[in-house]
ChimeraX commands (.cxc) that place a marker at each C-alpha (Angstrom):
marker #1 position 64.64,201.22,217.98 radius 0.5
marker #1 position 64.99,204.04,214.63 radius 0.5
marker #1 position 67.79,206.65,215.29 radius 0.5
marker #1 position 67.82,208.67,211.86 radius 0.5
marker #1 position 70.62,210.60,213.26 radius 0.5
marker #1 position 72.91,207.24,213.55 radius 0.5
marker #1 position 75.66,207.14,210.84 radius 0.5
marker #1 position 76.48,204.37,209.61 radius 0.5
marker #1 position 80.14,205.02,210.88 radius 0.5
marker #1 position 78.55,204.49,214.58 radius 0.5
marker #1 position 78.64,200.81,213.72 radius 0.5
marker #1 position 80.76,197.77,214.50 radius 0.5
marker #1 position 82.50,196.92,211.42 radius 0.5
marker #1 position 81.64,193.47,211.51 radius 0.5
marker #1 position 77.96,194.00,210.76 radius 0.5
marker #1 position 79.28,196.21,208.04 radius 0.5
marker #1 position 81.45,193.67,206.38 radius 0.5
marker #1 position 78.21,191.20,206.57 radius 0.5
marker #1 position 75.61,193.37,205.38 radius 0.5
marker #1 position 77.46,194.71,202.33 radius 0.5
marker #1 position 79.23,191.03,201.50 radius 0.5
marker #1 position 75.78,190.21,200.28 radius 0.5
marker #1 position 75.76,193.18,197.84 radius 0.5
marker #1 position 77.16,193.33,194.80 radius 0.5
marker #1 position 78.71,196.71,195.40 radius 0.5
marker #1 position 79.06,198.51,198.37 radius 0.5
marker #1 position 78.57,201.99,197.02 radius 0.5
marker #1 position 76.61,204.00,193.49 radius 0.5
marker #1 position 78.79,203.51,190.50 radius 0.5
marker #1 position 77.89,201.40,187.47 radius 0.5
marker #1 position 80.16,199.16,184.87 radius 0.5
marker #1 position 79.44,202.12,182.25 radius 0.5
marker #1 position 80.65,204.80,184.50 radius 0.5
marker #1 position 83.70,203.02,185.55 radius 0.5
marker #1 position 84.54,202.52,181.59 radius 0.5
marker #1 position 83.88,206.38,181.00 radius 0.5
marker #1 position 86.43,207.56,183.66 radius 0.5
marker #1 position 89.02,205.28,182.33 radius 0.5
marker #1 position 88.17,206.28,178.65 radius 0.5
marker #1 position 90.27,209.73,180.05 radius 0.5
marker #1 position 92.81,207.50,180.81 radius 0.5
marker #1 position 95.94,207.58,178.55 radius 0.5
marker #1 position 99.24,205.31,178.29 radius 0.5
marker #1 position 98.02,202.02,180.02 radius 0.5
marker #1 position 99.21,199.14,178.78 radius 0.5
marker #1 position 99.98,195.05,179.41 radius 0.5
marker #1 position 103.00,196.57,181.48 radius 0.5
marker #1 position 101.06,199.19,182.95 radius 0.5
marker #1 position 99.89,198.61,187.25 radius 0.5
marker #1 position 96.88,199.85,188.57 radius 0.5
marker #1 position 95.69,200.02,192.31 radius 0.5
marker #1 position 91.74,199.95,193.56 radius 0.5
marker #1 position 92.02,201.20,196.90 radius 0.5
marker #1 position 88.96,200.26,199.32 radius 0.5
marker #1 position 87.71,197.75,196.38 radius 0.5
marker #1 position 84.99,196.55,198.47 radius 0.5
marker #1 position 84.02,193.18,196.55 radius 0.5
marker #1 position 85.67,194.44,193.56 radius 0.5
marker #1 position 82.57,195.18,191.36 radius 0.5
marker #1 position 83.86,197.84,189.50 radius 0.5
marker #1 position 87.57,196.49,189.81 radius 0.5
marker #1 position 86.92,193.29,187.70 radius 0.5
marker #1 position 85.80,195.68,184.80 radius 0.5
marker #1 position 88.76,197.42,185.30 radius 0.5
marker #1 position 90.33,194.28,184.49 radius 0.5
marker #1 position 88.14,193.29,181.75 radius 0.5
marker #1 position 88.93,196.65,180.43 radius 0.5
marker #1 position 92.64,196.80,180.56 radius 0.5
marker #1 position 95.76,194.47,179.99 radius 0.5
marker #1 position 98.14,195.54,182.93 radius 0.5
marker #1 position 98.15,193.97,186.56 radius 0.5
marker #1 position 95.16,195.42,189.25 radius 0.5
marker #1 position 95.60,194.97,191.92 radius 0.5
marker #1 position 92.28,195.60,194.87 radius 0.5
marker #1 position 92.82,196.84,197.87 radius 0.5
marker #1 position 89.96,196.58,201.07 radius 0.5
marker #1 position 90.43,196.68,204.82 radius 0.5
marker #1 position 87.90,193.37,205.15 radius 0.5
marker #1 position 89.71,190.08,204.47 radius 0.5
marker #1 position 85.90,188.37,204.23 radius 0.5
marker #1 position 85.36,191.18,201.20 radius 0.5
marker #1 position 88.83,190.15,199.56 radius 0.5
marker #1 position 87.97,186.52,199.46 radius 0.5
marker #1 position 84.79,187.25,197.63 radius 0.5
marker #1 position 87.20,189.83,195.53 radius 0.5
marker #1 position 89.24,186.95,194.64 radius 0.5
marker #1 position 86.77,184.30,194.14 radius 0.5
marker #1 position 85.28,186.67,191.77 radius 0.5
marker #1 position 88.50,187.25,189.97 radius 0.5
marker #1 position 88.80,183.64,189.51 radius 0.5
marker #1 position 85.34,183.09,188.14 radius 0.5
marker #1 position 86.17,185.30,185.37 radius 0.5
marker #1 position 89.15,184.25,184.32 radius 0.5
marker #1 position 90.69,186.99,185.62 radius 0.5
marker #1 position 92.74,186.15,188.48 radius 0.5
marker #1 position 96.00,186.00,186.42 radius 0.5
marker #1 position 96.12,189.87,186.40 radius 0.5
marker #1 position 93.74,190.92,189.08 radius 0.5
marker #1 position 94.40,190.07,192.25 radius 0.5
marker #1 position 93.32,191.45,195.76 radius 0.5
marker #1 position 94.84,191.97,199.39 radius 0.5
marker #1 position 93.79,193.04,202.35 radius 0.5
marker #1 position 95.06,196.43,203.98 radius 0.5
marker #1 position 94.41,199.66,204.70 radius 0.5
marker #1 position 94.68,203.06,203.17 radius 0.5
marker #1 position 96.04,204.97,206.19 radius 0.5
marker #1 position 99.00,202.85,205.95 radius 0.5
marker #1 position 99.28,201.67,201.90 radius 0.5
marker #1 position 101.98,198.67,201.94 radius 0.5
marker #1 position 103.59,199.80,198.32 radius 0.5
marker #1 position 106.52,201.51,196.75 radius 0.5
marker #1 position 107.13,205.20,195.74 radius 0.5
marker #1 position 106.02,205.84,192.12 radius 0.5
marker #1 position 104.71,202.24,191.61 radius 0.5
marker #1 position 101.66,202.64,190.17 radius 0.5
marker #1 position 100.57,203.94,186.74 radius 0.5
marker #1 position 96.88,204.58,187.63 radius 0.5
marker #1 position 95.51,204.77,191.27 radius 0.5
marker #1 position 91.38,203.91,191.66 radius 0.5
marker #1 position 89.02,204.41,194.13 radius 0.5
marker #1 position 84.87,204.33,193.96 radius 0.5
marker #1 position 83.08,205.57,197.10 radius 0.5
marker #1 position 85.71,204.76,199.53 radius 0.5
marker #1 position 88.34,207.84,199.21 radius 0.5
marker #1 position 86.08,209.59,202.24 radius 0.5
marker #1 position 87.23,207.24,204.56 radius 0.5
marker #1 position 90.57,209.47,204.91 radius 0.5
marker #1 position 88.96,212.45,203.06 radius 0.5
marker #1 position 89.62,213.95,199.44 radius 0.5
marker #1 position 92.40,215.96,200.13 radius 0.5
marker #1 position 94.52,214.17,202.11 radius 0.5
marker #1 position 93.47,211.06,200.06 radius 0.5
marker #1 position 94.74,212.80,196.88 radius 0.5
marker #1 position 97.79,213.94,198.83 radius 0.5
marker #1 position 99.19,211.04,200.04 radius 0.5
marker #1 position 98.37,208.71,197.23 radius 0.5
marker #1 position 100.33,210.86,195.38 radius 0.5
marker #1 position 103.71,209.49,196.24 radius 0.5
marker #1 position 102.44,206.24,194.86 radius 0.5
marker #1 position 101.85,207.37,191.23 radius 0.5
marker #1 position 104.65,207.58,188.65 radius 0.5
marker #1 position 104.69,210.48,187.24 radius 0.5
marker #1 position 102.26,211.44,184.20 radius 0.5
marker #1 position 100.29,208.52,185.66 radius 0.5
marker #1 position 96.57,209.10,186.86 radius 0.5
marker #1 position 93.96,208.98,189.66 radius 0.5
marker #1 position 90.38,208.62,189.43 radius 0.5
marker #1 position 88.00,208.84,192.53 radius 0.5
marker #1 position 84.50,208.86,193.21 radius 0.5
marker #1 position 83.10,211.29,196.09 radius 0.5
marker #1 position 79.85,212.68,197.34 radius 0.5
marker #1 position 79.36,216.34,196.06 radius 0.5
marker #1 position 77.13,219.17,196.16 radius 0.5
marker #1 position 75.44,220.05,193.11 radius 0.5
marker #1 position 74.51,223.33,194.24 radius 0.5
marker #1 position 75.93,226.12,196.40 radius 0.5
marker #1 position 72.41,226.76,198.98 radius 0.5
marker #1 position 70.84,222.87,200.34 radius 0.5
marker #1 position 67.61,222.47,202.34 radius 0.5
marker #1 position 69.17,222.26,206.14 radius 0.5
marker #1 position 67.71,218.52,206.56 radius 0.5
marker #1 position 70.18,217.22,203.40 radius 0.5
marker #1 position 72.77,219.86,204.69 radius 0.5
marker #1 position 72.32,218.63,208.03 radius 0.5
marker #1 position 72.65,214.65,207.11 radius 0.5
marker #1 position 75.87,215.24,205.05 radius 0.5
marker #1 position 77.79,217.40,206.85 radius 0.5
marker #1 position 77.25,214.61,209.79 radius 0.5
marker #1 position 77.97,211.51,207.83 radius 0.5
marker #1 position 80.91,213.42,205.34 radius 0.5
marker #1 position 81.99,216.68,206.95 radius 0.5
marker #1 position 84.48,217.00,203.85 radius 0.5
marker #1 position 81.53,217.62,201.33 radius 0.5
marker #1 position 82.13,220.16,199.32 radius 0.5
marker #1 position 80.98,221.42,195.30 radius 0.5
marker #1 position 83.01,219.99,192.30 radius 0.5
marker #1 position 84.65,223.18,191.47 radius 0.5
marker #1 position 85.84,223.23,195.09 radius 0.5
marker #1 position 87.22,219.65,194.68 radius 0.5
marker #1 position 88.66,220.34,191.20 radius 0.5
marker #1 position 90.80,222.89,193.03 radius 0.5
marker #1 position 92.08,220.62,195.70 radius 0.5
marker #1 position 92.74,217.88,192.63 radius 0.5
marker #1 position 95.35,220.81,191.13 radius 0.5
marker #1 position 96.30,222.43,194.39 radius 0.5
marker #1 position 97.14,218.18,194.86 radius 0.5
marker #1 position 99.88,218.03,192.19 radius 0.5
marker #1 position 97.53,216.82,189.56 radius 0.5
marker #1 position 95.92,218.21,186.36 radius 0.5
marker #1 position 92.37,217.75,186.65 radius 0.5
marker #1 position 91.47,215.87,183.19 radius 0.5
marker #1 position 87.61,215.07,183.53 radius 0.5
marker #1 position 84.71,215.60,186.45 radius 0.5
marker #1 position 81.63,214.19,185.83 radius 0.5
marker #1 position 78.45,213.03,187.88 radius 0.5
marker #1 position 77.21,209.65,188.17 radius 0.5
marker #1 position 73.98,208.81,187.04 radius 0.5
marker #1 position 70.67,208.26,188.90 radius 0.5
marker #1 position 70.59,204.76,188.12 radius 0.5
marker #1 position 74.41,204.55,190.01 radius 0.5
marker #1 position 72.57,205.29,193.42 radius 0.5
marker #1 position 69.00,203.72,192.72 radius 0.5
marker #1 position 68.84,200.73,190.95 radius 0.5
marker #1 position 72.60,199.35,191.40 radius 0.5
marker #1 position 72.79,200.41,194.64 radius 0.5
marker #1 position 69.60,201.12,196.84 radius 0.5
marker #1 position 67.10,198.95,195.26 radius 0.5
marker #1 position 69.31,195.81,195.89 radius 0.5
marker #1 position 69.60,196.11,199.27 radius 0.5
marker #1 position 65.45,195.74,200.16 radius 0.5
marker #1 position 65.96,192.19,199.55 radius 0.5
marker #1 position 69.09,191.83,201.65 radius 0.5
marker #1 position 67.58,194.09,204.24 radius 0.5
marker #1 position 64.86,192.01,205.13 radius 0.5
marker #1 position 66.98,188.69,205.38 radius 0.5
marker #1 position 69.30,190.43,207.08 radius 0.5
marker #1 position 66.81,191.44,209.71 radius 0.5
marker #1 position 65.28,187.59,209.45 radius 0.5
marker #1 position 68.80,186.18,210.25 radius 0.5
marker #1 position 68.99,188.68,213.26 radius 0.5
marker #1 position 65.91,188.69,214.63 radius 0.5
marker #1 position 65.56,190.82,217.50 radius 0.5
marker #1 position 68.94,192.41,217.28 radius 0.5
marker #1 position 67.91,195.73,218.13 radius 0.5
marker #1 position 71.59,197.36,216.68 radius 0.5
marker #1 position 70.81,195.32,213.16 radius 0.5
marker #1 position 67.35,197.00,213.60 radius 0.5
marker #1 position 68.80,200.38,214.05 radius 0.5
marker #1 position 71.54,199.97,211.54 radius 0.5
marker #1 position 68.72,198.73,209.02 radius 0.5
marker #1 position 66.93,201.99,208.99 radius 0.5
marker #1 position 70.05,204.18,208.92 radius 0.5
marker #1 position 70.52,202.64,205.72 radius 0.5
marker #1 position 66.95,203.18,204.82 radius 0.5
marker #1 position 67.11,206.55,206.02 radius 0.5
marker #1 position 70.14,207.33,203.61 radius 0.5
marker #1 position 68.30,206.17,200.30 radius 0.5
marker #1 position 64.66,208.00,201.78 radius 0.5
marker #1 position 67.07,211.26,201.86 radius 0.5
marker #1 position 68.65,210.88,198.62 radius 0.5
marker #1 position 65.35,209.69,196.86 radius 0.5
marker #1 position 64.16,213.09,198.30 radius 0.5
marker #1 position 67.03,215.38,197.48 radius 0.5
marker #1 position 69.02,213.96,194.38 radius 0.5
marker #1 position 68.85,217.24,192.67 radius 0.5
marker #1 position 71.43,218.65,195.28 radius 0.5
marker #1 position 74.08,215.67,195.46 radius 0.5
marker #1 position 75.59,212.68,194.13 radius 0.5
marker #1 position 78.67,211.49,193.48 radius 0.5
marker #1 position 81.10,212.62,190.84 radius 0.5
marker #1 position 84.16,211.01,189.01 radius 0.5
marker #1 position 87.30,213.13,189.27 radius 0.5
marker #1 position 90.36,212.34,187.15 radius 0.5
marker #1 position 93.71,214.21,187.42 radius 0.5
marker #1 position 97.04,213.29,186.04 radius 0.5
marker #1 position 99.67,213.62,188.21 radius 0.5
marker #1 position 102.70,216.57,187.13 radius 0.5
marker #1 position 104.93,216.39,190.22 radius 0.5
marker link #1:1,2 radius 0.2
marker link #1:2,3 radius 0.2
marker link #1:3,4 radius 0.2
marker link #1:4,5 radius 0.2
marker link #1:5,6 radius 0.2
marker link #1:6,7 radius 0.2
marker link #1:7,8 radius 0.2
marker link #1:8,9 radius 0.2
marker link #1:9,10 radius 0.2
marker link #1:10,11 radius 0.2
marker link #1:11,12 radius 0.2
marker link #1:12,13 radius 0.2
marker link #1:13,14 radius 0.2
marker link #1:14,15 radius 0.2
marker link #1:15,16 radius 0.2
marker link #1:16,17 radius 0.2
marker link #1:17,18 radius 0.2
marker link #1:18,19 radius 0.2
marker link #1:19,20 radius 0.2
marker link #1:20,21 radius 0.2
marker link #1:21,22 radius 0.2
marker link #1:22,23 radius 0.2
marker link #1:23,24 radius 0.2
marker link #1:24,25 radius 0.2
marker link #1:25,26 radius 0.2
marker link #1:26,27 radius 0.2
marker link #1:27,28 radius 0.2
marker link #1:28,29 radius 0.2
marker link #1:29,30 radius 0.2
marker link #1:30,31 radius 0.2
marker link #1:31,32 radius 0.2
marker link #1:32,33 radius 0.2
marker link #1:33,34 radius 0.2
marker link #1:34,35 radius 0.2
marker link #1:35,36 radius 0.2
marker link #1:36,37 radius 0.2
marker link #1:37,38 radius 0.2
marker link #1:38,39 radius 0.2
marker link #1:39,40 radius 0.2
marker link #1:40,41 radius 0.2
marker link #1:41,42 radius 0.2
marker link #1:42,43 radius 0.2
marker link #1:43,44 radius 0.2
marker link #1:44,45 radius 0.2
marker link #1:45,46 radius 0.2
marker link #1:46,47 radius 0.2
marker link #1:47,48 radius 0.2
marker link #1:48,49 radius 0.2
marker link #1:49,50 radius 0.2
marker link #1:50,51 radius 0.2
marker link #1:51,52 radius 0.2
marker link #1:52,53 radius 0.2
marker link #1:53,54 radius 0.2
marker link #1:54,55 radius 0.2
marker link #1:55,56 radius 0.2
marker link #1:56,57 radius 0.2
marker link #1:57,58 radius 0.2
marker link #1:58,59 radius 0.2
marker link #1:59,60 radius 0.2
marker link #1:60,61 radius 0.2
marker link #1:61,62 radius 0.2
marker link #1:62,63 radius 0.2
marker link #1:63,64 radius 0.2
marker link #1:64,65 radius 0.2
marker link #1:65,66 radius 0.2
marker link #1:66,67 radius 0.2
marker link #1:67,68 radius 0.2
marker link #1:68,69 radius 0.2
marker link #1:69,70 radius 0.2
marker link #1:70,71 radius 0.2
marker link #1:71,72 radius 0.2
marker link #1:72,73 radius 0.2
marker link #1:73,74 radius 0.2
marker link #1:74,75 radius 0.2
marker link #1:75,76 radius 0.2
marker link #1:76,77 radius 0.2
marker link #1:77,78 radius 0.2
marker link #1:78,79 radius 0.2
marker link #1:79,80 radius 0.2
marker link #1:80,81 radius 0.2
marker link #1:81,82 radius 0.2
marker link #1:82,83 radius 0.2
marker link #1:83,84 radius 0.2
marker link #1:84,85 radius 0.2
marker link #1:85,86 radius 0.2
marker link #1:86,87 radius 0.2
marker link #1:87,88 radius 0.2
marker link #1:88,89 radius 0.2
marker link #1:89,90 radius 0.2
marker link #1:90,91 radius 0.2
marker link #1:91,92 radius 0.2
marker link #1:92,93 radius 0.2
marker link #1:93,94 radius 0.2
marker link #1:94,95 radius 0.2
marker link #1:95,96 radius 0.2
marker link #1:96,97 radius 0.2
marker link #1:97,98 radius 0.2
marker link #1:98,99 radius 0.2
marker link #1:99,100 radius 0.2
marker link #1:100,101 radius 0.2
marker link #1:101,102 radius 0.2
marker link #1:102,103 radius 0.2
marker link #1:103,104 radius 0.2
marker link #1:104,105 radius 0.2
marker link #1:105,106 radius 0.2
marker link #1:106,107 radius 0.2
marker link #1:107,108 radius 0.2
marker link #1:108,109 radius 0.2
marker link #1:109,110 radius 0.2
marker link #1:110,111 radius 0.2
marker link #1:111,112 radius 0.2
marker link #1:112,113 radius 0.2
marker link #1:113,114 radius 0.2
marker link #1:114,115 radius 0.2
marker link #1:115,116 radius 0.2
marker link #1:116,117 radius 0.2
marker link #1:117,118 radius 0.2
marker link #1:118,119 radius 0.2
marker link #1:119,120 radius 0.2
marker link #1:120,121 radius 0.2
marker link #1:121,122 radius 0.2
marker link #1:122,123 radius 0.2
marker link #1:123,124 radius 0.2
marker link #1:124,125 radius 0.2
marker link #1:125,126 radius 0.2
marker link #1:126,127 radius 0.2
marker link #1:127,128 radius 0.2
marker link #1:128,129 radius 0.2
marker link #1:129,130 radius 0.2
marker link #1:130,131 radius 0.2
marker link #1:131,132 radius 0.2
marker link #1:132,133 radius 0.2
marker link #1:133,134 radius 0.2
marker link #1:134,135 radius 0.2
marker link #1:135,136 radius 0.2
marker link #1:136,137 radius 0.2
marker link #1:137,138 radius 0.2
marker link #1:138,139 radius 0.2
marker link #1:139,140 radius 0.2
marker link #1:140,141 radius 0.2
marker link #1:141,142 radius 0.2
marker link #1:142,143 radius 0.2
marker link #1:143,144 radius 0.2
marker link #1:144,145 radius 0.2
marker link #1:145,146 radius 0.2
marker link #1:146,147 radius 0.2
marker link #1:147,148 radius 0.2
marker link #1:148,149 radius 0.2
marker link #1:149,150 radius 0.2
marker link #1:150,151 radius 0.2
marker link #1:151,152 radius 0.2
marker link #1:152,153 radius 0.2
marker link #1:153,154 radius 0.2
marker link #1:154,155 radius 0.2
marker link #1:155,156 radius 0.2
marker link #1:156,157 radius 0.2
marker link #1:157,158 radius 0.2
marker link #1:158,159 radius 0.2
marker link #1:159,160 radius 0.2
marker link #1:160,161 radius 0.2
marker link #1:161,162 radius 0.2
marker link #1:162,163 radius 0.2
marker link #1:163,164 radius 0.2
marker link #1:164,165 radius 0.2
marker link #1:165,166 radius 0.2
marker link #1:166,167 radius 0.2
marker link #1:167,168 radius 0.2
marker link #1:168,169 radius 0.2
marker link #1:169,170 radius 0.2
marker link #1:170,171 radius 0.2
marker link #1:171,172 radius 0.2
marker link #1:172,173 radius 0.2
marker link #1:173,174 radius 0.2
marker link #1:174,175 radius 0.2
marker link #1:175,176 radius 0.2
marker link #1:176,177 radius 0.2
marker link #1:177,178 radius 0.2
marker link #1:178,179 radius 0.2
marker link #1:179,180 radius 0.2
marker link #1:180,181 radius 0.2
marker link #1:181,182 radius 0.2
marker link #1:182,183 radius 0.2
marker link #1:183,184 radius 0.2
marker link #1:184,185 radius 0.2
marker link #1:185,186 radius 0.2
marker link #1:186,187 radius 0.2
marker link #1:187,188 radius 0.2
marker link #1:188,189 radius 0.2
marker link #1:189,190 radius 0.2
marker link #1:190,191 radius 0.2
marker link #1:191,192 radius 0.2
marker link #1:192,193 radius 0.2
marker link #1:193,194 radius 0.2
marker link #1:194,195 radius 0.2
marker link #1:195,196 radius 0.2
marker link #1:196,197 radius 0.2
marker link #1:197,198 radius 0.2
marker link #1:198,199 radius 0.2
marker link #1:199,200 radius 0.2
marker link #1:200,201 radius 0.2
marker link #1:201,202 radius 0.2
marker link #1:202,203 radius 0.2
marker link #1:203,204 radius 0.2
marker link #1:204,205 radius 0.2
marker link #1:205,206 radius 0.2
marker link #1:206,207 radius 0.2
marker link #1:207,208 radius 0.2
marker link #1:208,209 radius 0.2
marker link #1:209,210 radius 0.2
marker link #1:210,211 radius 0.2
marker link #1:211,212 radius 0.2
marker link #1:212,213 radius 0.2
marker link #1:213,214 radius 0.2
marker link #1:214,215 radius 0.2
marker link #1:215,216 radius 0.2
marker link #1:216,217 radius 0.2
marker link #1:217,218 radius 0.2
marker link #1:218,219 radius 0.2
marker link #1:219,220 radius 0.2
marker link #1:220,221 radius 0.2
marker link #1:221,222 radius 0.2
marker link #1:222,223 radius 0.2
marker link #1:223,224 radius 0.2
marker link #1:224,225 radius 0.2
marker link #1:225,226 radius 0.2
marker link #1:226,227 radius 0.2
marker link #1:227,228 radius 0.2
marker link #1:228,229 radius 0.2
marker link #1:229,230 radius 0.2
marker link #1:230,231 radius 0.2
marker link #1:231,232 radius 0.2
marker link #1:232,233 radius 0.2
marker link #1:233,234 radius 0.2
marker link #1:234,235 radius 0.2
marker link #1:235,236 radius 0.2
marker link #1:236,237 radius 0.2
marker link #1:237,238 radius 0.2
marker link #1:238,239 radius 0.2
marker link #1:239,240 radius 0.2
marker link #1:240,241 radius 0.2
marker link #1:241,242 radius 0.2
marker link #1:242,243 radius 0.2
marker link #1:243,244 radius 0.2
marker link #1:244,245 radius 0.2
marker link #1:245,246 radius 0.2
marker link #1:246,247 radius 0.2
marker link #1:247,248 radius 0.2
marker link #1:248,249 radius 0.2
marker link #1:249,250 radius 0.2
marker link #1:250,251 radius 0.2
marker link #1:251,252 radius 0.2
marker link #1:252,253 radius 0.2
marker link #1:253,254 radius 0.2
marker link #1:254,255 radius 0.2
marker link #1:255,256 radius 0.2
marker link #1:256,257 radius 0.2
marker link #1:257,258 radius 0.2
view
């Protein structure tokens, strides 16, 4: 049963949780990309609060907090991915600072102007870029920052079968100069957009999952949805093996003026 036109949004979220909880991230990014956007960061301090919203397992979070000396705090809407979040934490001596809760960024359980520095790697499509930007606003102090990851288009004219995938799984894709002018249009000056390396997608993110894709399919024998949600995720890395040169993601980093 192989539906390459299934997104992976047409799944129970259950079966999501449990696939990616045995992965140690659930999206492309790397420790040295994380530690490049946040070299554009200014001002943080041991004072200083910073928010990972949709944290996943908290991969790139617990460099954040290796990497700064303020309070982090990660956000995800799966409790079973925030107990791995804080197991982690506590492994690395970091659960003193970093620390992570279970909620959801339609409804963000926080004050006005809390935060000096908002985060979020592969997860701010969930609600979309612009009204992601938008809303999380509120939460930033002012002259404080926000750094994002989101899929992007690399070039203005795509073969229609990556077109085609995309605009189904992300209708909000759009180029980086498009999403630079939401970031100001946002209240924010943009500070730094860059793209994530190859080795973000393929070896830190892809190339660990064969393993877990074929116990996962062991454990589940027969499950014809695990089947079908198996090759949607095969599907995803076939197309992006195949048409890299036209997307990726891309760090954006705007400090907020408002």
């Amino acid at each position: 049963m192989e539906n390459e036109d299934a997104s992976i949004h047409d799944f129970d979220l259950s079966l999501i949780c449990e696939y990616f909880s045995n992965l140690e991230r659930q999206g492309p990014g790397s420790p040295e990309m994380t530690i490049k956007a946040l070299s554009f960061i200014g001002n943080l301090n041991k004072n200083s609060k910073i928010i990972d919203i949709g944290c996943g397992t908290g991969g790139q979070t617990m460099v954040l907090g290796q990497n700064t000396m303020g309070n982090v705090t990660g956000m995800d809407i799966f409790p079973d991915f925030i107990d791995i979040f804080n197991n982690n934490a506590h492994k690395l001596g970091l659960n003193d600072r970093v620390n992570g809760i279970v909620g959801s960024m339609d409804d963000l359980p926080f004050q006005k102007e809390e935060f000096d520095l908002i985060w979020s790697e592969g997860a701010i499509y969930n609600i979309g870029f612009e009204r992601g930007l938008k809303e999380w606003s509120k939460y930033l102090k002012k002259g404080g920052y926000v750094a994002v990851t989101d899929a992007t288009w690399f070039t203005n004219n795509r073969p229609f079968e990556i077109e085609d995938f995309w605009v189904s799984e992300y209708p909000g894709i759009t180029t980086m100069s498009d999403n630079i002018a939401i970031m100001q249009k946002s209240g924010y000056t943009p500070v730094a957009a860059f793209r994530l390396h190859e080795n973000c997608w393929i070896e830190n993110y892809y190339s660990p999952q064969i393993q877990v894709q074929e116990k996962f399919l062991q454990k589940h024998e027969g499950n014809k949805l695990v089947e079908e949600f198996i090759s949607c995720e095969r599907h995803e890395a076939k197309m992006y093996n195949k048409y890299k040169d036209y997307y990726g993601y891309v760090f954006y980093i705007g400090k907020k003026i408002d």
